[in-house]
Biopython code that builds the backbone (N, CA, C, O; Angstrom):
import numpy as np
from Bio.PDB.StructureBuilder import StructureBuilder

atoms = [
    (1, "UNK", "N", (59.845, 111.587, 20.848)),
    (1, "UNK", "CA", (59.674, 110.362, 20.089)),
    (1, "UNK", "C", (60.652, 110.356, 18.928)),
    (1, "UNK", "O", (61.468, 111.278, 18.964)),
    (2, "UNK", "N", (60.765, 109.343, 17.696)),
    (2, "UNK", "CA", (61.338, 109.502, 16.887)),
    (2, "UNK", "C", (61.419, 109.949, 15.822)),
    (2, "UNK", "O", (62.248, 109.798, 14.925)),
    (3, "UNK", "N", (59.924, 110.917, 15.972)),
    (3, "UNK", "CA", (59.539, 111.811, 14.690)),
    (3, "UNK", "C", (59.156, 113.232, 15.251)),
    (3, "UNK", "O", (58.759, 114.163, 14.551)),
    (4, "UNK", "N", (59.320, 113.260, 16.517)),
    (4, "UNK", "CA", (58.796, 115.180, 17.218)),
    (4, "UNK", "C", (59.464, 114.628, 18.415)),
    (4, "UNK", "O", (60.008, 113.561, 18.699)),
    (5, "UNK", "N", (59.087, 116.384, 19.352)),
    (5, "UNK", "CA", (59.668, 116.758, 20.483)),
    (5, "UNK", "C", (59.195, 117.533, 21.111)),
    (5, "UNK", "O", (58.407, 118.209, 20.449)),
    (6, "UNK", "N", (59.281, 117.891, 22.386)),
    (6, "UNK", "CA", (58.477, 119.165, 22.960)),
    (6, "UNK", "C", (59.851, 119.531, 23.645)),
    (6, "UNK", "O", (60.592, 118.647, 24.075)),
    (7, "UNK", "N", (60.192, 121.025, 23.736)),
    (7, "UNK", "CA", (60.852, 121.599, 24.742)),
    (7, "UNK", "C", (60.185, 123.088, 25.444)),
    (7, "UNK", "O", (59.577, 124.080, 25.041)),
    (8, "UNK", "N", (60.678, 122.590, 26.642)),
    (8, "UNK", "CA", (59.722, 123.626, 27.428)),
    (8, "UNK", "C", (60.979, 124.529, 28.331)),
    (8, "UNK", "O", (61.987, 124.085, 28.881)),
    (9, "UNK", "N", (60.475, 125.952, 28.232)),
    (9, "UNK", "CA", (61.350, 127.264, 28.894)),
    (9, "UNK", "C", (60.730, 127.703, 30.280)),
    (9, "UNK", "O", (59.661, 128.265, 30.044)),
    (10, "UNK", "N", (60.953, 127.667, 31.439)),
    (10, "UNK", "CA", (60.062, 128.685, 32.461)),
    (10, "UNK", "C", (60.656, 129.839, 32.052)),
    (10, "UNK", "O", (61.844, 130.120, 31.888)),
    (11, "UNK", "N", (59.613, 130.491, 31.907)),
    (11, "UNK", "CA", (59.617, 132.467, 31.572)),
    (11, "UNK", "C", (58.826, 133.097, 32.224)),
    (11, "UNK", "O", (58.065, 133.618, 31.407)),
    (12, "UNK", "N", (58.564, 133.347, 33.131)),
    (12, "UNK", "CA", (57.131, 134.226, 34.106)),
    (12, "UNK", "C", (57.723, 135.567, 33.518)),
    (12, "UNK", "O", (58.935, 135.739, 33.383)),
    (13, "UNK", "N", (56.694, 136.570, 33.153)),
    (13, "UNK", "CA", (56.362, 137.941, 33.019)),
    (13, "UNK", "C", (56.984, 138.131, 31.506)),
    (13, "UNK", "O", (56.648, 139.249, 31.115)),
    (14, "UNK", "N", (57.947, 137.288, 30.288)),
    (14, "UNK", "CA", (58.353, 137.649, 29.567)),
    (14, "UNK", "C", (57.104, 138.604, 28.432)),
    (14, "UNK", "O", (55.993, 138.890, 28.877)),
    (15, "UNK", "N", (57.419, 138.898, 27.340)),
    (15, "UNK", "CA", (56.480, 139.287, 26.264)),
    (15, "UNK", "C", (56.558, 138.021, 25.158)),
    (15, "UNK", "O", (57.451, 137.850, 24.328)),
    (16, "UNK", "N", (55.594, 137.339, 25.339)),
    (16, "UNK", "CA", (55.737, 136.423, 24.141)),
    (16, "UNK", "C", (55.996, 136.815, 22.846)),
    (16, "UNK", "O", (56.702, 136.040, 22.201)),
    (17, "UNK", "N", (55.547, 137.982, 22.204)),
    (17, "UNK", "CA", (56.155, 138.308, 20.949)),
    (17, "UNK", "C", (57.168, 139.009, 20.998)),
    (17, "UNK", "O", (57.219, 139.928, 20.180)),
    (18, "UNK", "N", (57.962, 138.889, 21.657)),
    (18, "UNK", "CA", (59.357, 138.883, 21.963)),
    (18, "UNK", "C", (60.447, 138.053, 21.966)),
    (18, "UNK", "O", (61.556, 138.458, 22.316)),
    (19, "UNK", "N", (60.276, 137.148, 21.679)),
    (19, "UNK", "CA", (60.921, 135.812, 22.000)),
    (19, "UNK", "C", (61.396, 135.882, 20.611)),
    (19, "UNK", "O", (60.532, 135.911, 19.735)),
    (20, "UNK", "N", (62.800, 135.917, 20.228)),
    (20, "UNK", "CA", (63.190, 135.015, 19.093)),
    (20, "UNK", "C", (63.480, 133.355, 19.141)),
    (20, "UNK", "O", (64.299, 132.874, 19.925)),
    (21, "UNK", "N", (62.792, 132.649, 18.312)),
    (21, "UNK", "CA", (63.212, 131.440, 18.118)),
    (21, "UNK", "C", (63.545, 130.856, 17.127)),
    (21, "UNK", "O", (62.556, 130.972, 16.403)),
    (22, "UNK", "N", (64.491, 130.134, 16.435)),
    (22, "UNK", "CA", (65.186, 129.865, 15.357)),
    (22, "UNK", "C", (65.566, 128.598, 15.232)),
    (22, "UNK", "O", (66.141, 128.146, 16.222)),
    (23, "UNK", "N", (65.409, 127.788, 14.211)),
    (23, "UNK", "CA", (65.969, 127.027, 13.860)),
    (23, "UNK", "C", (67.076, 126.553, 12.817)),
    (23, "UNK", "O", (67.423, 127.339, 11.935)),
    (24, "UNK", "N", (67.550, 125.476, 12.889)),
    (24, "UNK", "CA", (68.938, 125.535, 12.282)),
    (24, "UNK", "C", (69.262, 123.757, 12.609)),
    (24, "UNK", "O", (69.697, 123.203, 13.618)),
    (25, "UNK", "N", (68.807, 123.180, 11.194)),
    (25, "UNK", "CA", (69.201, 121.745, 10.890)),
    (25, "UNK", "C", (68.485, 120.992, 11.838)),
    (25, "UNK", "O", (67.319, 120.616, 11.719)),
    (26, "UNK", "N", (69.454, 120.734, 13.049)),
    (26, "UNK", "CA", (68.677, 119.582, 14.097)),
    (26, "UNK", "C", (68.762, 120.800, 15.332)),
    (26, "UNK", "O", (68.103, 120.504, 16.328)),
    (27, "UNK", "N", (69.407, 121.981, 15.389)),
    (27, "UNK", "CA", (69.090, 122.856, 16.543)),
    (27, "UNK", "C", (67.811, 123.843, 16.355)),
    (27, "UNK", "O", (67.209, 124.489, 15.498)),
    (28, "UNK", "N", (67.807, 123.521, 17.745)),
    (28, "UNK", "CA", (66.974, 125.149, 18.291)),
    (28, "UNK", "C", (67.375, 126.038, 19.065)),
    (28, "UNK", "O", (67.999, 125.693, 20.068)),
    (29, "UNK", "N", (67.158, 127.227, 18.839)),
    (29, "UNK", "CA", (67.791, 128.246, 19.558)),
    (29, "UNK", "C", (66.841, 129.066, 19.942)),
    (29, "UNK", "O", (65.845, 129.101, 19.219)),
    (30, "UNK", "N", (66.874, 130.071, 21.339)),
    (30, "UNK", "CA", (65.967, 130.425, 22.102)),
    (30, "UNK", "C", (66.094, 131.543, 22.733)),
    (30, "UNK", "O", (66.815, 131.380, 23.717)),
    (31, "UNK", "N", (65.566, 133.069, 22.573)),
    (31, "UNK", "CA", (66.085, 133.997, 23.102)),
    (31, "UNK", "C", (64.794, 134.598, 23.247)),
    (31, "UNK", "O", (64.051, 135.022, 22.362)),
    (32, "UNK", "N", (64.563, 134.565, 25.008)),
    (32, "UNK", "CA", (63.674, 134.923, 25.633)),
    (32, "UNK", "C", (64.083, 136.322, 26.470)),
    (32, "UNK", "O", (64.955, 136.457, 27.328)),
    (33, "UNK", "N", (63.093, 137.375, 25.889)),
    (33, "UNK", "CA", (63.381, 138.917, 26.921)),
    (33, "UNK", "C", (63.779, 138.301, 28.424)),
    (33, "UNK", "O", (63.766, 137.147, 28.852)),
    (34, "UNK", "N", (64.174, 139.697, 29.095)),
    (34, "UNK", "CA", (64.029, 140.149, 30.519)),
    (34, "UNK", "C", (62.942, 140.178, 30.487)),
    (34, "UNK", "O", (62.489, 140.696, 29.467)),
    (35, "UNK", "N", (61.634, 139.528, 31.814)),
    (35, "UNK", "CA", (60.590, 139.543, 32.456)),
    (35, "UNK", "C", (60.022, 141.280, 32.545)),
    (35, "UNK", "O", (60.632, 142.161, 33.151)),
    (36, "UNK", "N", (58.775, 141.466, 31.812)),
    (36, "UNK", "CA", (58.616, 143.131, 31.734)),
    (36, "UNK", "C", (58.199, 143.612, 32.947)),
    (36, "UNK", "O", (57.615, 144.696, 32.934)),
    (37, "UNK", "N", (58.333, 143.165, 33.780)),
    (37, "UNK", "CA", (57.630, 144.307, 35.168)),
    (37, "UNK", "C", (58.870, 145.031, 35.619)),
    (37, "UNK", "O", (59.981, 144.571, 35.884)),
    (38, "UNK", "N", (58.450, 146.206, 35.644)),
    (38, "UNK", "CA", (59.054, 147.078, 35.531)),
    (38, "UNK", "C", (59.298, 147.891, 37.454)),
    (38, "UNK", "O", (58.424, 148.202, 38.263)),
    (39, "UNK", "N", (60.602, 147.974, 37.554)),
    (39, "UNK", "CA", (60.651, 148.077, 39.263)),
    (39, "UNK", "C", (60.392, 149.639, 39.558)),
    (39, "UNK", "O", (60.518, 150.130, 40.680)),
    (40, "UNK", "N", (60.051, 150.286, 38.519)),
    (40, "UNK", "CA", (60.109, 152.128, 38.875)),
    (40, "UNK", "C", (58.371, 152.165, 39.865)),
    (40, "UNK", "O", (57.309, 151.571, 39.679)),
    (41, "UNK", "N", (58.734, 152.954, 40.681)),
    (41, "UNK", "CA", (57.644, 153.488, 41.520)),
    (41, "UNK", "C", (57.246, 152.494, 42.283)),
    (41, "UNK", "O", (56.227, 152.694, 42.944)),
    (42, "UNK", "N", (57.872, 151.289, 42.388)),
    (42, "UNK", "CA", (57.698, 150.109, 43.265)),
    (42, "UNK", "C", (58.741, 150.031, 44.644)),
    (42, "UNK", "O", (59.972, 150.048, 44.663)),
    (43, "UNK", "N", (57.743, 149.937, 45.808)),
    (43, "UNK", "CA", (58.667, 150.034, 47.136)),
    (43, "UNK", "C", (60.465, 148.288, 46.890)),
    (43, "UNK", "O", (60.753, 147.147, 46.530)),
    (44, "UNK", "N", (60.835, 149.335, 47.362)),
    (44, "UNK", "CA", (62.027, 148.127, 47.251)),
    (44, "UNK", "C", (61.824, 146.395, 47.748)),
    (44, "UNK", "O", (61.095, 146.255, 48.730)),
    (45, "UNK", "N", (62.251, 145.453, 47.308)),
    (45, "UNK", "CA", (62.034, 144.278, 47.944)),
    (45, "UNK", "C", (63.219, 143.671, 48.660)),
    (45, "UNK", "O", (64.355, 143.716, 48.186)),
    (46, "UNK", "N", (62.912, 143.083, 49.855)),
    (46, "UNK", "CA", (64.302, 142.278, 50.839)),
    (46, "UNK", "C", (64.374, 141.476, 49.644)),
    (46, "UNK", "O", (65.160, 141.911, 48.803)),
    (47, "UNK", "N", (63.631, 140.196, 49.289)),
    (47, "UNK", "CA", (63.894, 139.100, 48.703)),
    (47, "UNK", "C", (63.151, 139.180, 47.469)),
    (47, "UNK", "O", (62.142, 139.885, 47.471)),
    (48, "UNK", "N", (63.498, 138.550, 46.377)),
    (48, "UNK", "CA", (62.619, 138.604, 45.210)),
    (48, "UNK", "C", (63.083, 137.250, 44.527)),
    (48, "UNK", "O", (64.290, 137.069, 44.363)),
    (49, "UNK", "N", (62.212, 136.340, 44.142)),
    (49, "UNK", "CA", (62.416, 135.226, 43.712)),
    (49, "UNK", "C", (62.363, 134.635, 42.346)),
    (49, "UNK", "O", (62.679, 133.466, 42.124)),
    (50, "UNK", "N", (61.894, 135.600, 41.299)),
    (50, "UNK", "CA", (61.588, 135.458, 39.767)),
    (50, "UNK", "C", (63.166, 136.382, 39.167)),
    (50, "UNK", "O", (63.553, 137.518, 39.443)),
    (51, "UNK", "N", (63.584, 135.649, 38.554)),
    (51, "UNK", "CA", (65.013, 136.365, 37.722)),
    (51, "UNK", "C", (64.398, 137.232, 36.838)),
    (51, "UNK", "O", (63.243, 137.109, 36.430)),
    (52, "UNK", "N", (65.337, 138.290, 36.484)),
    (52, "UNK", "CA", (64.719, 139.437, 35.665)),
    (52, "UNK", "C", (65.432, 138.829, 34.225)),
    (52, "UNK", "O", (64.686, 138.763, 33.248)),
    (53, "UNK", "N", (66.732, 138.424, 34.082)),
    (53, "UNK", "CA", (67.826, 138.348, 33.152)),
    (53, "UNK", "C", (66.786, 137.561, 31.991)),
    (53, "UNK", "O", (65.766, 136.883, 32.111)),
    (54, "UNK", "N", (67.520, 137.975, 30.935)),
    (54, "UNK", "CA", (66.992, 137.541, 29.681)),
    (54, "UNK", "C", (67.977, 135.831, 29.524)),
    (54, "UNK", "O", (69.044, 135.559, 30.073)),
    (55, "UNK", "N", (67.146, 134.946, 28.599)),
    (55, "UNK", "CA", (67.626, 133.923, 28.936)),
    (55, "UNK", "C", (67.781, 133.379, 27.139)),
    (55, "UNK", "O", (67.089, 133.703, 26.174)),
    (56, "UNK", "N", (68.665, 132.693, 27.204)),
    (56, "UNK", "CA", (69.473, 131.525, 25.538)),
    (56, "UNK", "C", (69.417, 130.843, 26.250)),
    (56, "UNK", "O", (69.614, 130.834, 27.465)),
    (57, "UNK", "N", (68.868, 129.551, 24.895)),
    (57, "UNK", "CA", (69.020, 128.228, 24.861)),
    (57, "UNK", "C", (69.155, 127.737, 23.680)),
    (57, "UNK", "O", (68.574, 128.339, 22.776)),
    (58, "UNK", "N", (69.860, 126.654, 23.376)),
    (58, "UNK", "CA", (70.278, 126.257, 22.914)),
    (58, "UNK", "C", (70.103, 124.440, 22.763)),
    (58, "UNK", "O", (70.935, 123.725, 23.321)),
    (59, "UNK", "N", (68.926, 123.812, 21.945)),
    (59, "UNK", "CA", (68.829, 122.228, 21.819)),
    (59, "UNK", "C", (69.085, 121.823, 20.760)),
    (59, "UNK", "O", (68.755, 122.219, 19.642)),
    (60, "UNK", "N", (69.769, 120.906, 21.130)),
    (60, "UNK", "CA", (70.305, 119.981, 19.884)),
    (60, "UNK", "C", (69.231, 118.829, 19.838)),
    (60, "UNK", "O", (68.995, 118.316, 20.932)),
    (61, "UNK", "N", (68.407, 118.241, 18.535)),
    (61, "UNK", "CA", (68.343, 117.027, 18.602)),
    (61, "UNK", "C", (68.830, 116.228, 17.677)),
    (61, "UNK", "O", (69.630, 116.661, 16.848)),
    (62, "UNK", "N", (68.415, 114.933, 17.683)),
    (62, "UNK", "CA", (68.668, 113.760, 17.275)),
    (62, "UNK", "C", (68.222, 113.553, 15.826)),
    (62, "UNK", "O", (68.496, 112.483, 15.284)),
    (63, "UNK", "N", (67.485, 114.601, 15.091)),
    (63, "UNK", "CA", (66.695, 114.769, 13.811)),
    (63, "UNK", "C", (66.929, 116.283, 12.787)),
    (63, "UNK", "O", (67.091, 117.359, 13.362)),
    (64, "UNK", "N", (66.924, 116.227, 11.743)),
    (64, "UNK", "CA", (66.664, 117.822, 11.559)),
    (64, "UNK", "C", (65.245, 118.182, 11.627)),
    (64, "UNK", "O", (64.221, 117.499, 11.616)),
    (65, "UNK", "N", (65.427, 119.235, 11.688)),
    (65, "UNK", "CA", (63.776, 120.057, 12.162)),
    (65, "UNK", "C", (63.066, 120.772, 11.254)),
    (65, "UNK", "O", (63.665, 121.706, 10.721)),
    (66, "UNK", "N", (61.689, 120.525, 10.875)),
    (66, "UNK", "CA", (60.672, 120.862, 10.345)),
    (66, "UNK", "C", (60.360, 122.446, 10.366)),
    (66, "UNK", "O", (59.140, 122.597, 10.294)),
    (67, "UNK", "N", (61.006, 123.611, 10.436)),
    (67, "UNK", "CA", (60.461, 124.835, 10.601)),
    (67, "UNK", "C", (58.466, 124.874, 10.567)),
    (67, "UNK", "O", (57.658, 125.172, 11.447)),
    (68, "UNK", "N", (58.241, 124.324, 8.801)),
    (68, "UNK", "CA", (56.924, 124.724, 8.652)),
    (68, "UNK", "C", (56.015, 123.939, 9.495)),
    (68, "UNK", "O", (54.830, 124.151, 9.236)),
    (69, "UNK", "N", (56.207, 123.217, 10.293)),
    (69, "UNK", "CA", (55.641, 121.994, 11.332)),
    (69, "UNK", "C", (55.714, 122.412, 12.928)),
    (69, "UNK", "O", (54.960, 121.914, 13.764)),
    (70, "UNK", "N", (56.629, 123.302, 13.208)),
    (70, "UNK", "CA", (57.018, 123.618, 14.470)),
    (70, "UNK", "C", (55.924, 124.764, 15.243)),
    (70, "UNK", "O", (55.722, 125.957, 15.015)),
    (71, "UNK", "N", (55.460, 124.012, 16.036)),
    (71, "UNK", "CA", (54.478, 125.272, 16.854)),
    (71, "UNK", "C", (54.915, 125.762, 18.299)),
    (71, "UNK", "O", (55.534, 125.113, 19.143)),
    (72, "UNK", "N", (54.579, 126.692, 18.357)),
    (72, "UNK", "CA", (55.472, 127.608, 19.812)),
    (72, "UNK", "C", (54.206, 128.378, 20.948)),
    (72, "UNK", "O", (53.654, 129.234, 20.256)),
    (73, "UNK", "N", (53.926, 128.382, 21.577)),
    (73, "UNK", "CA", (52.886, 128.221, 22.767)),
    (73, "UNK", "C", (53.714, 128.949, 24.062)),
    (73, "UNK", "O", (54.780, 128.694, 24.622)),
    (74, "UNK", "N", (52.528, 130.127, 24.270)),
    (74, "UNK", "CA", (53.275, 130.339, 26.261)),
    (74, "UNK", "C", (52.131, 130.877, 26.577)),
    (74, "UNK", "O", (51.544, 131.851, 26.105)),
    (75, "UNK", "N", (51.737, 129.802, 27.827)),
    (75, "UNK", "CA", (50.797, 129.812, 28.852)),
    (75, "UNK", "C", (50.985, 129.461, 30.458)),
    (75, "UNK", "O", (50.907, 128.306, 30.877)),
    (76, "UNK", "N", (51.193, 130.387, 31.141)),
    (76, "UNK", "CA", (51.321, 130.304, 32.633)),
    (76, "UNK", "C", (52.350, 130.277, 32.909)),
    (76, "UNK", "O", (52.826, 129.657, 33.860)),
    (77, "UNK", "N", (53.004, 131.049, 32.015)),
    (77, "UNK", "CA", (55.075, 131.517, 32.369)),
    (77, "UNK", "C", (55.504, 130.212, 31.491)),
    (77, "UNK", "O", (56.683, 130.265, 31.842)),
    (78, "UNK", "N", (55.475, 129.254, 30.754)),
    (78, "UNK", "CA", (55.909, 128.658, 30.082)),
    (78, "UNK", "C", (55.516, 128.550, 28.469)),
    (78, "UNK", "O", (54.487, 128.393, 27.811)),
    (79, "UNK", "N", (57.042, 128.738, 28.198)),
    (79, "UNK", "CA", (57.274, 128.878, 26.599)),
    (79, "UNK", "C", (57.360, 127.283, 26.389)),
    (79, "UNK", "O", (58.312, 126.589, 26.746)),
    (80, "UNK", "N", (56.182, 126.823, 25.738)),
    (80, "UNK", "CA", (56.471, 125.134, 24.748)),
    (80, "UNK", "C", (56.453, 125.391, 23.268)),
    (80, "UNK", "O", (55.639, 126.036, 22.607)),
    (81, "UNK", "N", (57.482, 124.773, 22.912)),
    (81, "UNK", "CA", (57.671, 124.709, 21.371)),
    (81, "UNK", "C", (57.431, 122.836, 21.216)),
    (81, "UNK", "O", (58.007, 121.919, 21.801)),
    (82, "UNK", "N", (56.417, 122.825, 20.252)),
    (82, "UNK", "CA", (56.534, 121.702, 19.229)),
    (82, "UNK", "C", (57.472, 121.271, 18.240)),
    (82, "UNK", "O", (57.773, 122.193, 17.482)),
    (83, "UNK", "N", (57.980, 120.298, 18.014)),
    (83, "UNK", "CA", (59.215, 120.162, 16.914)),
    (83, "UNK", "C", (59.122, 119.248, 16.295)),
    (83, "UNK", "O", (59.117, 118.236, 16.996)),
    (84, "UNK", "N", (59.009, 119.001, 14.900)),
    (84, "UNK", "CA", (58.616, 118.011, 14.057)),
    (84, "UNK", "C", (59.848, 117.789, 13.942)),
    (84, "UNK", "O", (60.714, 118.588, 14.299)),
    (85, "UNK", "N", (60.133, 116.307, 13.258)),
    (85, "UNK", "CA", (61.068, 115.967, 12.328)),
    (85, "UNK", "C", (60.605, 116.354, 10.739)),
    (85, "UNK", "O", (59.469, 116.457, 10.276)),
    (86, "UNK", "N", (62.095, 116.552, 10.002)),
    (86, "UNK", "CA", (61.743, 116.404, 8.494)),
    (86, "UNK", "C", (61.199, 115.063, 8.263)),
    (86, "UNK", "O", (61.319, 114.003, 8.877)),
    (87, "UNK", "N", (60.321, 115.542, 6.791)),
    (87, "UNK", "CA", (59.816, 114.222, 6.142)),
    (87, "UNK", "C", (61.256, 113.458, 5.398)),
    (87, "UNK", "O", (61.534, 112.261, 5.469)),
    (88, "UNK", "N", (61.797, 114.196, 4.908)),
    (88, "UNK", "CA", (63.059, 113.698, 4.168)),
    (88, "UNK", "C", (64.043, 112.978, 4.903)),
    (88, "UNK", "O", (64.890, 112.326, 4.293)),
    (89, "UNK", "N", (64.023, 113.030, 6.342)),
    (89, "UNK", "CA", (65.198, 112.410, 7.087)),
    (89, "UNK", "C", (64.557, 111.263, 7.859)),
    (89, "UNK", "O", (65.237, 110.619, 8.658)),
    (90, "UNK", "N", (62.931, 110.911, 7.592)),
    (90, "UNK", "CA", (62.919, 109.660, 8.189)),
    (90, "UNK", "C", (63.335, 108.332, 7.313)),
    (90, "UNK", "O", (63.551, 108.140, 6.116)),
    (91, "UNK", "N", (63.344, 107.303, 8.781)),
    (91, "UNK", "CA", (64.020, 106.370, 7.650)),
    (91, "UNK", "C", (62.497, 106.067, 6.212)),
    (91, "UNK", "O", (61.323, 106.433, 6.267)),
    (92, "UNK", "N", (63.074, 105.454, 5.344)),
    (92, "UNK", "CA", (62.185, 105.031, 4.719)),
    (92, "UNK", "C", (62.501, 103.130, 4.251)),
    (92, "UNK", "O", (63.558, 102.501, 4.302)),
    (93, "UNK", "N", (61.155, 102.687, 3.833)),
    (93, "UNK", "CA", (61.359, 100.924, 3.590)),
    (93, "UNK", "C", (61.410, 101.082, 2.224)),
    (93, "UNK", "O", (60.962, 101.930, 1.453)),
    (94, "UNK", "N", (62.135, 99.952, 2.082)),
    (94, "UNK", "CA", (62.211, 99.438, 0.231)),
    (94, "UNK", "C", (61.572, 98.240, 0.345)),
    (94, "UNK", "O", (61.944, 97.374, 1.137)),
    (95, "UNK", "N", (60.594, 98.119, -0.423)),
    (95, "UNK", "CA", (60.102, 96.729, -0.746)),
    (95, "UNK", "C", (60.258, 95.793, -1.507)),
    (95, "UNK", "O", (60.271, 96.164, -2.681)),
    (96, "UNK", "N", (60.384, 94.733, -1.366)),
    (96, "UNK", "CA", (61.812, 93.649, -2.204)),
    (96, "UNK", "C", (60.415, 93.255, -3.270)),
    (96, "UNK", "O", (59.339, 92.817, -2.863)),
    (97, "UNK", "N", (60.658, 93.451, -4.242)),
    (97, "UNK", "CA", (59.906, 92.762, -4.968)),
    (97, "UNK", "C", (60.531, 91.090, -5.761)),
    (97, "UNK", "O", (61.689, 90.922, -6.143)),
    (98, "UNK", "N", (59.436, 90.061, -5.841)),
    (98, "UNK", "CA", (60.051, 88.513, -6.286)),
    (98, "UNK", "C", (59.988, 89.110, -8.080)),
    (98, "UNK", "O", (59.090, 89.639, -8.734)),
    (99, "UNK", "N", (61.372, 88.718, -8.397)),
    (99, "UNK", "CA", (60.993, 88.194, -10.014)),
    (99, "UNK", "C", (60.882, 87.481, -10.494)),
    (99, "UNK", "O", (60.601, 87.579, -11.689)),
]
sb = StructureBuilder()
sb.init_structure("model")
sb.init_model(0)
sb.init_chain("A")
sb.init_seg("    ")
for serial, (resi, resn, name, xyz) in enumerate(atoms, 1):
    if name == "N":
        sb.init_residue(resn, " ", resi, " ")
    sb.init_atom(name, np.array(xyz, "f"), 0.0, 1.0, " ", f" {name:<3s}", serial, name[0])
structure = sb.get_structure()
């Protein structure tokens, strides 16, 4: 909308308190571990379909961003972050007063 945002990461197996996330003016930045399951003592697999690699991102929006407003959430392999806008960068009205 023109005052928040949601962006959403697929992450299956990461450590959520692992995740750095940062902000910076109107960006967000996103650095999610390698997935922790760990392949030792596990029979080998033909095919495996979940990426292990650690993952950056990088969103730009359209507003600067609220740090103390921003909430961050991961449930069912997905990382959602909330993103406010600043109070200072919405527009604001002037009201004409008659003299």
């Amino acid at each position: 909308s023109d005052n928040s945002a949601v962006v959403e990461l697929d992450a299956p197996g990461i450590d959520p308190a692992a995740c750095d996330i940062s902000l910076e003016d109107d960006t967000v930045s996103i650095a999610a571990p390698a997935a922790g399951d760990s392949l030792e003592g596990q029979p080998r697999f033909h095919l495996q379909e979940r990426p292990r690699a650690a993952q950056r991102r990088q969103v730009r929006l359209p507003f600067p961003l609220d740090a103390a407003r921003t909430d961050a959430a991961y449930e069912h392999g997905i990382l959602r972050l909330r993103l406010e806008r600043r109070e200072d960068s919405k527009p604001a009205k002037i009201a004409v007063k008659a003299v």
